[in-house]
C-alpha positions in Angstrom: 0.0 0.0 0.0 1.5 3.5 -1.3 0.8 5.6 1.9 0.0 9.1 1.4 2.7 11.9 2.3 0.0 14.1 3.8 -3.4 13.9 5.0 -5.7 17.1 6.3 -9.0 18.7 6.1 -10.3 20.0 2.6 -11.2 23.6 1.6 -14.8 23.1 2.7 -15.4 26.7 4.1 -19.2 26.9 5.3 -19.9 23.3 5.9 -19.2 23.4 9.8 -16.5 21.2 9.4 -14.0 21.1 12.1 -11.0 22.9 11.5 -8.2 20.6 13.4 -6.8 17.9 12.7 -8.6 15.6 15.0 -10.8 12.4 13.7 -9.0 12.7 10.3 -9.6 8.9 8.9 -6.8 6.6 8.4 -5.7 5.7 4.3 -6.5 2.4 5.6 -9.7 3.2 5.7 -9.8 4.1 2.2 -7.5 1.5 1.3 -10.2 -0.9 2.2 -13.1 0.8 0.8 -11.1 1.0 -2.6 -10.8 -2.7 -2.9 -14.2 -3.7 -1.7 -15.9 -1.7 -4.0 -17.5 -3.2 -7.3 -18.7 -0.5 -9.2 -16.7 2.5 -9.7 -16.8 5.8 -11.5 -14.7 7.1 -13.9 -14.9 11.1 -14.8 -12.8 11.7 -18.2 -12.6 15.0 -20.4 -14.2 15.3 -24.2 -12.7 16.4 -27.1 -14.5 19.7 -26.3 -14.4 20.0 -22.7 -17.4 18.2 -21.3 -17.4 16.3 -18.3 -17.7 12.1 -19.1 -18.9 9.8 -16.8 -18.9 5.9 -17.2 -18.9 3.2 -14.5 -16.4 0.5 -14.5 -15.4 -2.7 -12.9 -11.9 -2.1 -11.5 -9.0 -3.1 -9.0 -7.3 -1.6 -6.4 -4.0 -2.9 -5.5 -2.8 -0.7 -3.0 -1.5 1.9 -5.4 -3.3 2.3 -8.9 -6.8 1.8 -9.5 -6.6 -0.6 -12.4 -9.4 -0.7 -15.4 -9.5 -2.0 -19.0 -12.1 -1.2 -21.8 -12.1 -1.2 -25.4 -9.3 1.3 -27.3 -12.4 2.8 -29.0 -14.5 3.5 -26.3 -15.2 7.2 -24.9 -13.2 6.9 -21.8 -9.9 5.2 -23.6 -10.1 8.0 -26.4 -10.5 10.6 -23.8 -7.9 9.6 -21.8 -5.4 9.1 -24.6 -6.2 12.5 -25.5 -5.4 14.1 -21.6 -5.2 11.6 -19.0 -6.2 13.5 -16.1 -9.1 11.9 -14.6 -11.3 11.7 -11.2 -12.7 8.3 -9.9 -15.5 8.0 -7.1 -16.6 4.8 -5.7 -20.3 3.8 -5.7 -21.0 4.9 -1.7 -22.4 8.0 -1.7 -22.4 8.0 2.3 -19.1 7.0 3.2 -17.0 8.3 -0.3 -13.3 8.2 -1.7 -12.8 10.3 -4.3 -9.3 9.7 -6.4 -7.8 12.7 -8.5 -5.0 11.7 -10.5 -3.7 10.7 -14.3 -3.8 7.4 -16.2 -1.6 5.6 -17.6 -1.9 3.1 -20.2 -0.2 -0.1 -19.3 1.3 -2.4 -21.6 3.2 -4.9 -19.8 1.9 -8.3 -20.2 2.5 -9.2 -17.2 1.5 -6.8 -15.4 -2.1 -6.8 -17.6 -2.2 -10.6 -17.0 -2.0 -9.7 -12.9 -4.7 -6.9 -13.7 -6.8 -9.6 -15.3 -6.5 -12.3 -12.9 -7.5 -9.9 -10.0 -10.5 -8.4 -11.6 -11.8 -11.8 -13.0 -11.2 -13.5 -9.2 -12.8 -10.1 -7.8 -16.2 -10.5 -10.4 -16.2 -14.1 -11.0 -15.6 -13.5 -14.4 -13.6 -14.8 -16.8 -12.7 -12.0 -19.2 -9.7 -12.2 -21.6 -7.9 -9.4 -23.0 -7.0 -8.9 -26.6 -3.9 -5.9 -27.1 -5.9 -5.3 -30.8 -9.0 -4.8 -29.1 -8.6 -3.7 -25.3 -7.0 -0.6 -23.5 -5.9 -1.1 -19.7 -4.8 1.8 -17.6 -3.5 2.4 -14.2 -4.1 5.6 -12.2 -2.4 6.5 -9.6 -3.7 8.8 -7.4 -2.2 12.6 -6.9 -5.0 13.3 -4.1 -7.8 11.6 -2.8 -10.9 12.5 -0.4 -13.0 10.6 1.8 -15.8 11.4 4.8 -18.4 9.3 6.9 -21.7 10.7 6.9 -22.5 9.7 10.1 -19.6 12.1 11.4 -19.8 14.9 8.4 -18.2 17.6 10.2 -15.3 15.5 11.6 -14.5 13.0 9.0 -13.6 15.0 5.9 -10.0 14.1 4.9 -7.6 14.9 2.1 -4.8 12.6 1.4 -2.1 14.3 -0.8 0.4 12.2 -2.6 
């Protein structure tokens, strides 16, 4: 697990939220919440600057936040084009938020490990084809998370 160099409070002025440093959560926390979530959201840019916005099936390994799709899909074109990116898990309560840039991997190894995980994770049994599929890797540059049922003492901002 890549730990964080720095966690804190987020810029959240008017939200009550407390301004030490106190009941910050642990990257464990998210850590944990990154690998047991299933369904994951993936925020790209268009071509002309909208916002898209796909779900995915993904794994975390403790560093990257690994997903594969076709090379001609929206998200793979987008993100060959600029690779910055935001991902959100599917928990609207208890969130991790991941900011950071993709890259596209092309190690077979490496997209064989990528495989194995996601198809033991969604008893699956995908394959991937280079001439057809895209996997990338993103690594996060910052991240947020927060508890609802503590809003104004949870909210933490890992910085990387």
């Amino acid at each position: 697990m890549r730990e964080p160099l720095k966690a804190g409070r987020p810029h959240m002025p008017g939200y009550g939220t407390e301004q030490d440093e106190s009941g910050l959560l642990p990257w464990s926390w998210a850590d944990d919440k990154l690998r047991a979530t299933m369904n994951y959201w993936v925020a790209t840019v268009r071509p002309d600057g909208r916002p898209h916005v796909m779900p995915v099936w993904a794994a975390w390994d403790g560093e990257a936040l690994w997903f594969g799709s076709t090379h001609t899909s929206r998200k793979m074109r987008n993100l060959r084009a600029d690779p910055r990116c935001t991902v959100t898990i599917d928990d609207a309560l208890d969130p991790v938020v991941l900011d950071g840039v993709a890259e596209f991997v092309t190690d077979p190894e490496a997209i064989a490990t990528f495989v194995e995980t996601a198809n033991a994770k969604y008893s699956s049994a995908y394959s991937y084809d280079p001439d057809v599929n895209a996997v990338v890797a993103i690594q996060p540059a910052w991240a947020f998370g927060m508890r609802a049922e503590n809003f104004t003492g949870t909210p933490t901002r890992w910085q990387w």
